[in-house]
N, C-alpha and C positions, 0 to 999 in steps of 0.2 A: 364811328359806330361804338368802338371801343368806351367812351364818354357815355354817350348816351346811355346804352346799356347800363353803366356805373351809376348815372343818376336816375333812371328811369322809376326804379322802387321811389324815392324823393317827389319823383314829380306825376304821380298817379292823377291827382285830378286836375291836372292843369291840361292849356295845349300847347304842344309842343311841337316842333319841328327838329327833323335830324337833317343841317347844312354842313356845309362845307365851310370849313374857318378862311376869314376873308381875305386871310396873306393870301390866299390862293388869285384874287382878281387879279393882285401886282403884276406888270409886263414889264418884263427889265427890258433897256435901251437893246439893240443889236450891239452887236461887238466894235462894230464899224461906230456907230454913235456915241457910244462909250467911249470909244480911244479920242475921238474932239472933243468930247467933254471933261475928258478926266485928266487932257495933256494941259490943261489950266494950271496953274501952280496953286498947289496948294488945296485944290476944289474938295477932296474927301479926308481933308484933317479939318478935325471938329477939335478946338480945345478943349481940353489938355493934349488932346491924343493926337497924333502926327502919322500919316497914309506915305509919308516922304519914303519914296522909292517905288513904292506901287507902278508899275507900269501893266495897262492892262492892253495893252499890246502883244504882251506875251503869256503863255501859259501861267496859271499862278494854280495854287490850293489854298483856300478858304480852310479856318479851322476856327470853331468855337468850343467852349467850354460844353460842363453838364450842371444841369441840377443838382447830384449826385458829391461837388464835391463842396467843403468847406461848411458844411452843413454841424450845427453844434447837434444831433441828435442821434453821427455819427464819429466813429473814432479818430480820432487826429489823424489827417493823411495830408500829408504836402505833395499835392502833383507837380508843382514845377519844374524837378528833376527830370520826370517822365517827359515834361511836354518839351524842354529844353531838346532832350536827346531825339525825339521825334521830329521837332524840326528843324535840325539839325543834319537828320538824313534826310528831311523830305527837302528839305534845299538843297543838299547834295547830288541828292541820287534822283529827284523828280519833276521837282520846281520849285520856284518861288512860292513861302508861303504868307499869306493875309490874315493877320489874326482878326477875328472879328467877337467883340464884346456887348452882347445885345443885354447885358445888367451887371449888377454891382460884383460880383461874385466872378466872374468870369474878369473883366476891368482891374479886380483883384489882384487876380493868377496869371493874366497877360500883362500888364504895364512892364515888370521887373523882367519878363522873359524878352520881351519887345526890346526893351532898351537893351539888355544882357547882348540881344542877339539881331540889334539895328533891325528889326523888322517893323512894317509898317502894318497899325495897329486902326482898325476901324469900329470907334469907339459907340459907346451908348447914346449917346447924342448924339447920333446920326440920320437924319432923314430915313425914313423905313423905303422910299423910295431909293433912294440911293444903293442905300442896302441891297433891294432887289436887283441893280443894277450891276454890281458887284457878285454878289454872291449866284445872281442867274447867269454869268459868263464863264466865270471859275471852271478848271478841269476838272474839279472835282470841290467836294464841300467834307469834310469831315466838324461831325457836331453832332452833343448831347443835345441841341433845344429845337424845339419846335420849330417855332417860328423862322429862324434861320434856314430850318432844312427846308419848309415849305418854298421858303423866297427863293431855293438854289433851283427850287425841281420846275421852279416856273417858268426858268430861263433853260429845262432841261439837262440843269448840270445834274452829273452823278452822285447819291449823295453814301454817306458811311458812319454810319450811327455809333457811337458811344451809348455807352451805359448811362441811365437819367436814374433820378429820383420816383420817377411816374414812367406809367405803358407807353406814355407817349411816341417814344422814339421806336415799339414795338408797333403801334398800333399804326403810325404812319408808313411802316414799310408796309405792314398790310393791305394799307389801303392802295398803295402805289402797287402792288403784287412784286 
């Protein structure tokens, strides 16, 4: 709604419809289906990027990046540090975490943290189905982007929004209440 609203002055004489964004159709596997599919070796590392250790057998947390960061139009900010130290305790103190990089900018910021910190990274070239698959099991999903958070809530994981460049990430908790 939040969208529509924003473009609606724009699109005065046109017709239009306000839907629902279609990551919403995605049906991630049950948890049960996912652990025979995913105990394959190798099945969700997409080159370059390597899922090695990923068991989705057990509790894990999903995290993606934001629009918000690396952006030339704001101040030089390196979150590595931050995301280092974050999962770091969330591997400590909650579970195993899955980074997940749904574009170049995120793939960025995770590769050197991935390796730094042997986590299994589920890259941009990855099946948008897969994805759903993954990220609708998760105990949880922490991510600035859209489309990620969509594919988590579809498998009814919880999700935990970061700050974005856009309402996005506001406007879908609304929508969710």
């Amino acid at each position: 709604p939040l969208s529509y609203e924003a473009c609606s002055k724009f699109l005065e004489n046109s017709s239009t419809t306000l839907a629902s964004d279609a990551a919403f159709t995605y049906q991630p596997l049950s948890q049960t289906h996912l652990i025979a599919v995913a105990s394959r070796d190798g099945y969700f590392s997409v080159w370059p990027d390597s899922a090695k250790g990923f068991d989705p057998s057990k509790p894990y947390i999903c995290v993606c990046g934001s629009s918000i960061y690396l952006r030339p139009d704001r101040p030089q900010y390196d979150p590595v540090p931050g995301f280092l130290r974050l999962f770091q305790l969330l591997n400590e103190q909650i579970a195993p975490v899955i980074l997940i990089a749904p574009c170049y900018t995120d793939q960025n910021i995770f590769r050197p943290v991935a390796k730094t910190l042997k986590l299994p990274l589920i890259g941009l070239h990855t099946p948008t189905q897969q994805a759903a698959d993954i990220l609708g099991n998760a105990s949880a999903c922490i991510s600035g982007r859209w489309h990620p958070s969509i594919l988590a809530l579809t498998g009814g994981t919880p999700i935990v929004t970061l700050t974005a460049n856009t309402y996005k990430t506001q406007a879908l908790l609304q929508q969710i209440g």
